[in-house]
C-alpha positions in Angstrom: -10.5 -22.2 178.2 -10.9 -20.4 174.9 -11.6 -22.5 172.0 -8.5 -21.2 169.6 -9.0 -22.0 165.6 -5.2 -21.2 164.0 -2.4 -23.1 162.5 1.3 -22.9 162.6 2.1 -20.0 160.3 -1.1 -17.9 160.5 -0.2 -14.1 162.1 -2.9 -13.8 165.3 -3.8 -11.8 168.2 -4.0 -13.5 171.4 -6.5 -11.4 173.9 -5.0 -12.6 177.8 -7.2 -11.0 181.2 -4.6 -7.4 180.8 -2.8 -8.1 177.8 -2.9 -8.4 173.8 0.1 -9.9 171.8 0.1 -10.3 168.1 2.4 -12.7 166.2 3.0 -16.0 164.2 2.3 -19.5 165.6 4.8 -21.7 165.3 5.0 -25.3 165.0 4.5 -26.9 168.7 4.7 -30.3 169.9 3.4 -29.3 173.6 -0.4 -29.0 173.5 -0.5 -27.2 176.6 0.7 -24.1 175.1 0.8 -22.0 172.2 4.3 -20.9 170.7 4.5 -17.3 169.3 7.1 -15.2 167.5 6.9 -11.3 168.0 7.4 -9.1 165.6 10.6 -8.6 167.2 11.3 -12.2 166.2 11.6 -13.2 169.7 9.4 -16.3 170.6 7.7 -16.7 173.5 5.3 -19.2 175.0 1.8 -18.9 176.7 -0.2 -21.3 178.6 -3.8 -21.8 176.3 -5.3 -21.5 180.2 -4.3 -17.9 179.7 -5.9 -17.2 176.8 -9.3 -15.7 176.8 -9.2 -15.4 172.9 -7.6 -15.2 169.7 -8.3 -13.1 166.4 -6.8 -14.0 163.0 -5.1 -11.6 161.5 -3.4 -13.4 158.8 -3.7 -16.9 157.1 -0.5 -18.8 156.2 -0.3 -19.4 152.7 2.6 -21.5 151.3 4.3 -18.9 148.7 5.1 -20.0 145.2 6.9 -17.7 142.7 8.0 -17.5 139.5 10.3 -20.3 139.1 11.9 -18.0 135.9 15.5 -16.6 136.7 15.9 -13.2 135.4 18.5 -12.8 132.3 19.5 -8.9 132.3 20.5 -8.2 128.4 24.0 -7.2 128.1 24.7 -8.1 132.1 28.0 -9.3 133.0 27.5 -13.3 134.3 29.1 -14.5 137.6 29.0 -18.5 139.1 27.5 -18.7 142.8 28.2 -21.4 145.0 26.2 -21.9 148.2 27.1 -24.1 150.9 24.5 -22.7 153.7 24.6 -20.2 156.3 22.1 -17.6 157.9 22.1 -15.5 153.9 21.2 -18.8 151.9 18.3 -19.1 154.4 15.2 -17.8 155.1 12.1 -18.3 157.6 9.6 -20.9 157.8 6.5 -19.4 159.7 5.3 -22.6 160.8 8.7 -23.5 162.8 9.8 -20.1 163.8 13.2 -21.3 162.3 14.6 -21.3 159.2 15.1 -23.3 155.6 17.4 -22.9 152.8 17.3 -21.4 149.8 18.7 -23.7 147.0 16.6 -22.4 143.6 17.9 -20.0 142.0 14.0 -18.3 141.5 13.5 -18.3 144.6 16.9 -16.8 145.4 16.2 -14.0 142.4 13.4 -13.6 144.0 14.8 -12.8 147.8 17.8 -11.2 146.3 16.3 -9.0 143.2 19.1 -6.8 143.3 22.1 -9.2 142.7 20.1 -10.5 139.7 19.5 -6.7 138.5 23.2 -6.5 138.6 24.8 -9.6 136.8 23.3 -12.8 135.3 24.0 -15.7 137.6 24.8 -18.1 134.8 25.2 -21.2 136.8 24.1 -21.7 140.3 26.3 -25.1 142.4 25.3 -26.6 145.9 28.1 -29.3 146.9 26.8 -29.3 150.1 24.8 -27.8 153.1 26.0 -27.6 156.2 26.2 -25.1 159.1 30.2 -23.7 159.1 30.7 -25.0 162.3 30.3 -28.6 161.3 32.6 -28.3 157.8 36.0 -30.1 157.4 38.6 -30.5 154.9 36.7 -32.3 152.7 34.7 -29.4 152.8 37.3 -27.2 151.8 38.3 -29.5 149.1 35.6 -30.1 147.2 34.4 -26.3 147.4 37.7 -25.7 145.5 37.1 -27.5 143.1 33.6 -26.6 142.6 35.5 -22.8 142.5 37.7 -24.1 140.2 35.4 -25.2 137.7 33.5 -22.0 137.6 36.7 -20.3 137.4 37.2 -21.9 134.4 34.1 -20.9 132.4 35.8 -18.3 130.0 32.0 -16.5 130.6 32.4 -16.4 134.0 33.7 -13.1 135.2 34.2 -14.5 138.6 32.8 -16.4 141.6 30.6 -15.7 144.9 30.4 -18.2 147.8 27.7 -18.0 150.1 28.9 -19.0 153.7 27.9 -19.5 157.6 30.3 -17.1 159.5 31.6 -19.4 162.8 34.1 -21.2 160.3 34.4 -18.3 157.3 37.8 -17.2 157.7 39.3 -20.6 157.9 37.1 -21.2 154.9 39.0 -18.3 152.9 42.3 -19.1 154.5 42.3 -22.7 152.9 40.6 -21.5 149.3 43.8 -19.2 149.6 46.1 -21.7 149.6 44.4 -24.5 147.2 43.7 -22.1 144.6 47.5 -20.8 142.8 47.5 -18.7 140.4 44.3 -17.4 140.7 43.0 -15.6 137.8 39.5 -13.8 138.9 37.8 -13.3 142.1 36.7 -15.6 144.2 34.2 -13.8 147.0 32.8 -15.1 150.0 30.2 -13.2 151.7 27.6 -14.2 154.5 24.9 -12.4 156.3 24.8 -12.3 160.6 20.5 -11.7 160.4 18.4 -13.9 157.9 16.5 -11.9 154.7 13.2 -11.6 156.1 14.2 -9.9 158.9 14.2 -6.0 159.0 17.9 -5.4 159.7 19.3 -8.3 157.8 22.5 -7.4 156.3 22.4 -10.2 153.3 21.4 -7.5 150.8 24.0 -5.3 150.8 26.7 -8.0 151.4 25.7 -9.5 148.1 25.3 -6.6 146.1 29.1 -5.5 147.6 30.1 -9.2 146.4 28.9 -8.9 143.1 31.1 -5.4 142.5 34.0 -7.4 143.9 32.7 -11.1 141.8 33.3 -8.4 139.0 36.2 -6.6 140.0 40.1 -6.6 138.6 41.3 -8.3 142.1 42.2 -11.8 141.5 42.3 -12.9 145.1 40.1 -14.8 147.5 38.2 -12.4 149.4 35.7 -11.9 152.3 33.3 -9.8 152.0 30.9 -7.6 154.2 29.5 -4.7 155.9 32.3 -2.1 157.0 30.1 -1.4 160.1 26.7 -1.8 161.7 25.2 0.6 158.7 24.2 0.2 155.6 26.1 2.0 154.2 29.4 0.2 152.2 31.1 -3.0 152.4 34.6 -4.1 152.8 36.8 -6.7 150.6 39.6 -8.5 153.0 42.0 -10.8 152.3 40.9 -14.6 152.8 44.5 -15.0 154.7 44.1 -11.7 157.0 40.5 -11.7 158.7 38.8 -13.0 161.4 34.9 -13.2 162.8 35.8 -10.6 165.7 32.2 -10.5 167.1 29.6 -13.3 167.5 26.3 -11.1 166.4 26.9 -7.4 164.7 27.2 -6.8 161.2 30.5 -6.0 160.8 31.8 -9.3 162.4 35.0 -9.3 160.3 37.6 -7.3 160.6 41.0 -7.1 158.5 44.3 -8.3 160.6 47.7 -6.6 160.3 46.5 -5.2 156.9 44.3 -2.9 155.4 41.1 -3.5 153.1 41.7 -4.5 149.7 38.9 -2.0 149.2 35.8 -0.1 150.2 33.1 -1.3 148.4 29.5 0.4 147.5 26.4 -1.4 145.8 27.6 0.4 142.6 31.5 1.1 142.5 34.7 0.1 144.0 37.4 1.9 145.9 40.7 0.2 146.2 42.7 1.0 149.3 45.5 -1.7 148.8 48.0 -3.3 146.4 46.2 -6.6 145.3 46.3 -9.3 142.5 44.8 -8.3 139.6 42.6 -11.0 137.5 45.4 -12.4 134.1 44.3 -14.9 131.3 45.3 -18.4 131.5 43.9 -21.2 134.0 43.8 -21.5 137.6 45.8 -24.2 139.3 43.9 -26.4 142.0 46.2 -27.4 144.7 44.0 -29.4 147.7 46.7 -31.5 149.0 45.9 -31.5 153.1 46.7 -32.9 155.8 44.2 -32.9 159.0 47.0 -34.2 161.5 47.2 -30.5 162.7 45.6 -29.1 165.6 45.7 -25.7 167.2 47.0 -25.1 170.9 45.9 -22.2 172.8 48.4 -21.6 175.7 47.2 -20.7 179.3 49.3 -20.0 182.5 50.1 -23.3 184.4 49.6 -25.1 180.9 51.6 -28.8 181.9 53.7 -29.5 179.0 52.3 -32.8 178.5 49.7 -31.5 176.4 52.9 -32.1 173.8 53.0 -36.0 174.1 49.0 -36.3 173.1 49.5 -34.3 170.1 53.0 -35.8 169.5 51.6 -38.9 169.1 48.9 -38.3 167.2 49.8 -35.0 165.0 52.4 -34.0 162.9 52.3 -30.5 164.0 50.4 -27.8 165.6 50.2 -24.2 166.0 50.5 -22.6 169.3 48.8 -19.5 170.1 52.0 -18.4 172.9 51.8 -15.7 175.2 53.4 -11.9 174.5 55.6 -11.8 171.5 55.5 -15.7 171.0 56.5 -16.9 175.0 56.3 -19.6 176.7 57.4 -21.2 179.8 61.1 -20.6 180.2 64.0 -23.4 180.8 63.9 -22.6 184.2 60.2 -22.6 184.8 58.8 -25.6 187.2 56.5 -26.2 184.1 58.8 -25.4 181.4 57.7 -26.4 178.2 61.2 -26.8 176.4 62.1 -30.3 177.1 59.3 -31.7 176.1 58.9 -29.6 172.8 63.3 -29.8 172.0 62.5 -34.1 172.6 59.8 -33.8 169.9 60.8 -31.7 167.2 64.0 -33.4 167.0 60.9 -36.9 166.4 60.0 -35.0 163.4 57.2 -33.1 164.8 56.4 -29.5 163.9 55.4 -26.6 166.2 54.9 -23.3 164.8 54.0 -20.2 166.9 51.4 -17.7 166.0 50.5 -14.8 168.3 47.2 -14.8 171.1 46.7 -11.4 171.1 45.6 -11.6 167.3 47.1 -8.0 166.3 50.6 -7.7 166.1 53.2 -10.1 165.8 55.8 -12.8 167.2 59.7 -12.1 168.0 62.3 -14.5 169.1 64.9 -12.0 169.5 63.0 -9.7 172.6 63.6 -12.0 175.4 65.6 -15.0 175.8 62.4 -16.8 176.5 62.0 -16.5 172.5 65.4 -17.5 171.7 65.1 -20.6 174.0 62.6 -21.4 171.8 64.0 -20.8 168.7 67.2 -22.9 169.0 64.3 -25.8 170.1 63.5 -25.6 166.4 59.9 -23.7 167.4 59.2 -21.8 163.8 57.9 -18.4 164.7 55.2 -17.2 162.3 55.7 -13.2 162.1 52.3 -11.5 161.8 50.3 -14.7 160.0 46.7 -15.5 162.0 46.7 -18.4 163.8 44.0 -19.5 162.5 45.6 -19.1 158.7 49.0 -20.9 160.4 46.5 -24.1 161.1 45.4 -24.4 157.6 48.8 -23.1 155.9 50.6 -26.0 158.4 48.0 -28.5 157.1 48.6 -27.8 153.4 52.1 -27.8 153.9 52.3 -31.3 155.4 49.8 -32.7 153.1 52.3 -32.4 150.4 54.7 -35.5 149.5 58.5 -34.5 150.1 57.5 -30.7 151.6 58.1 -31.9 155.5 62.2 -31.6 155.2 62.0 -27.8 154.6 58.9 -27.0 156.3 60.4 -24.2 158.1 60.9 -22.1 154.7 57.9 -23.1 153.0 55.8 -21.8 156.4 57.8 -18.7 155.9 57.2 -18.5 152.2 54.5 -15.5 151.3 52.0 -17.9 149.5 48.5 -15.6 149.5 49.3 -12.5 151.3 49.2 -14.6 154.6 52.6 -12.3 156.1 53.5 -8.8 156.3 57.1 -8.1 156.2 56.2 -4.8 158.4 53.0 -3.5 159.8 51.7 -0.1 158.8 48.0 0.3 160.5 
């Protein structure tokens, strides 16, 4: 067996009997092979028996910039806020994986052209964490980091950098705990990491920074309008969804249009939207987590409805159709159950499954059966935006005896009183 002389990080050839692969060891705790990422940033793992030799290409050498933030005279500032995700990342040769990027030098120094744009005057991490693994308290204390920022009469307005799994609930709930919001608030995100060819993280954050600076006073979500680089869109917070696990343009608006189509250097506006006032922004972050979400399936047994019931004070349901579920005379009919405990107190609101569209009592009598069980049907709103709306609600003292109308109140753009797509 070849003797091989390289270190995690260093860029090599490997020379095999029929066969020559270049790429960057990575960090390896089985000694009986070597570990290798491709240039296509697959990895891939060869037995050192196969290897007749190796040729170094490359050392690894630990990079160290300029820890000096770039000030652009005359530049407009925004606040940035990063909680983690794949665009507040980068990779670490060595592992073959990836670590975050917290400085702001070396984030000028990865992202050159949102510093050439605006001067990031003040730069807040309350937390890393993947999306996926955020909560409430998440939410919560985001807000009030926004709402700080926010408040900074220099401050022009605020980006968020974000994982995508979790995003839109994310911007559903900063929807709701900020009121009266008087600048942007932008979240943005990146599907590929920054060192890799076809990351999208640069043009997401230069489209955030033309909506950070924008007249739309609204919580928005921002990112590529398809798999090109070629322009962003701003969405609602209370009307998207992460509609594909892996391309670019994950997020797509939800019964509604784009607030706008956004370039690197301008913005076009394609909707009626907020627009950005004087005076403060209120922080409202009462919550309650005793909500869950309930996907309905054929030959769902109703008793789902106790669990919950004892341990909830509401869900969603995603129903079938134009908001169905089993009918009273159904073997497994759901109404029973559901009539015995809203009339407890608890509180069951129906979004629709098929995501598009919306929910209608007054189709079939399945719906109406429903409706005089005291089932609040939720027009065109997302589920997902129904779980966090229905968790705000109930977090606030005194709300719970007219729940109905405030879940029917338009609080952030979260309902449609048509649909026009």
């Amino acid at each position: 067996m070849a003797e091989l002389n390289f270190n995690p990080g260093d860029i090599v050839v490997l020379h095999l009997a029929k066969d020559e692969i270049e790429g960057t060891i990575l960090e390896n705790n089985d000694s009986s092979f070597v570990l290798l990422k491709l240039k296509s940033g697959y990895n891939i793992g060869i037995p050192k028996e196969n290897i007749l030799a190796s040729t170094l290409v490359k050392k690894f050498k630990e990079e160290k910039g300029n820890e000096h933030v770039p000030i652009k005279s005359g530049a407009k500032s925004i606040g940035l806020i990063i909680t983690g995700g794949t665009i507040a990342s980068k990779l670490d040769s060595r592992t073959g994986g990836v670590h975050p990027l917290v400085n702001p030098a070396e984030l000028a120094r990865f992202y050159p052209e949102l510093f050439s744009k605006v001067n990031v005057k003040k730069v807040e991490v309350p937390f890393k964490v993947f999306s996926e693994a955020m909560s409430s308290e998440h939410w919560i204390a985001l807000a009030q980091k926004t709402k700080a920022m926010l408040d900074d009469p220099e401050i022009q307005g605020v980006i968020i950098t974000h994982g995508t799994d979790t995003l839109h609930y994310t911007a559903a709930a900063l929807s709701f705990f900020l009121k009266e919001l008087t600048k942007p608030v932008v979240l943005t995100y990146s599907q590929r990491s920054v060192d890799r060819a076809s990351s999208d993280a640069h043009l997401n954050l230069q489209c955030a920074a033309q909506m950070a600076l924008s007249d739309a006073a609204e919580v928005m979500l921002v990112g590529h309008a398809s798999v090109n680089d070629d322009f962003c869109y701003a969405l609602r917070g209370t009307k998207v969804r992460k509609l594909h696990s892996s391309r670019r343009d994950a997020f797509k608006p939800v019964n509604a249009e784009p607030l706008a189509r956004v370039f690197p250097d301008k913005v076009e506006f394609l909707s009626s939207y907020n627009k950005r006032h004087s005076g403060k922004t209120e922080l409202d972050i009462s919550f309650s987590d005793k909500v869950a979400l309930v996907k309905f399936y054929p030959g769902q047994d109703a008793s789902i409805l106790d669990f919950y019931a004892l341990k909830y004070k509401g869900i969603i349901i995603e129903a079938a159709g134009l908001g169905h579920l089993p009918p009273s005379d159904a073997p497994h009919s759901w109404l029973p159950s559901l009539k015995k405990h809203i009339r407890n107190g608890f509180v069951v609101g129906i979004a629709a499954q098929t995501v598009f569209g919306r929910v209608d009592p007054y189709v079939y009598s399945t719906g109406r059966e429903l409706l005089d069980a005291g089932v609040i049907f939720l027009e065109d709103m997302l589920a997902e935006t129904a779980l966090i709306k229905l968790g705000w609600v109930l977090g606030h003292y005194g709300w719970k005896k007219n729940v109905k109308e405030k879940m029917l109140e338009n609080v952030a753009g979260e309902l449609n009183d048509r649909i026009v797509l």
